[in-house]
N, C-alpha and C positions, 0 to 999 in steps of 0.2 A: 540419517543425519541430514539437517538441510543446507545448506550454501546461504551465506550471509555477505549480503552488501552492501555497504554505508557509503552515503555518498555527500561531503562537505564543502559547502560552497558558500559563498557572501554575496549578500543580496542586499540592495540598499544600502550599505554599508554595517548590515548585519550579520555575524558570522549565524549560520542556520543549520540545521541535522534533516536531512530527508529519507525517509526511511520509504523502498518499495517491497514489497512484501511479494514473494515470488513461490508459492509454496511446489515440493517436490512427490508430496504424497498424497497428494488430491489435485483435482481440478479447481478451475476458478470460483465456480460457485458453491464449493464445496465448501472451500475456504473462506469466499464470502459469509457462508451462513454460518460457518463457524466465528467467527470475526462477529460479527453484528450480534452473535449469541453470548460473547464476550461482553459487549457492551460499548463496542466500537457503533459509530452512526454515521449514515452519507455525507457526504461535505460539500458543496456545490462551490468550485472555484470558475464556476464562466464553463464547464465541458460541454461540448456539444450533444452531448448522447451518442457520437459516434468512435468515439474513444474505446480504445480496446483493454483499459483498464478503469478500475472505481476508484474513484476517490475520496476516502475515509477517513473520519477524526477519533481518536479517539476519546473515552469518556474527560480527560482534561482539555480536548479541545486541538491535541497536535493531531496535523493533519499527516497522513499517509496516505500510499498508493498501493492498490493490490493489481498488481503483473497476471496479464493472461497465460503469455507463454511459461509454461513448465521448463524448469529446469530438470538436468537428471542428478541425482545426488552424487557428492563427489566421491 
């Protein structure tokens, strides 16, 4: 099972949903090419390339984050 966490906050005076994706049964890039096999695609918000996560939209355009650190399932 994996650990889920939503995190809600207002931005501009827009209430907003940001979802990091933090997977427990794979690694980063595992999960990435799982994700982008889904139909998720990169998102470029200004990251440097030194970020230790990616930054991804999904196919309608809401952006997410996929987490390098692994969590351990609860």
């Amino acid at each position: 099972m994996s650990q889920r966490q939503l995190l809600y906050c207002m931005a501009d005076g827009l209430a907003r949903l940001h979802i990091d994706v933090n997977a427990t049964d794979r690694d980063q890039d595992a999960e990435l090419e799982r994700l982008l096999q889904l139909g998720a695609r990169p998102a470029d918000i200004g990251q440097t390339g030194e970020e230790q996560w990616h930054v991804l939209a999904d196919p309608e355009g809401n952006e997410f984050c996929l987490l390098k650190a692994r969590l351990n399932p609860l």
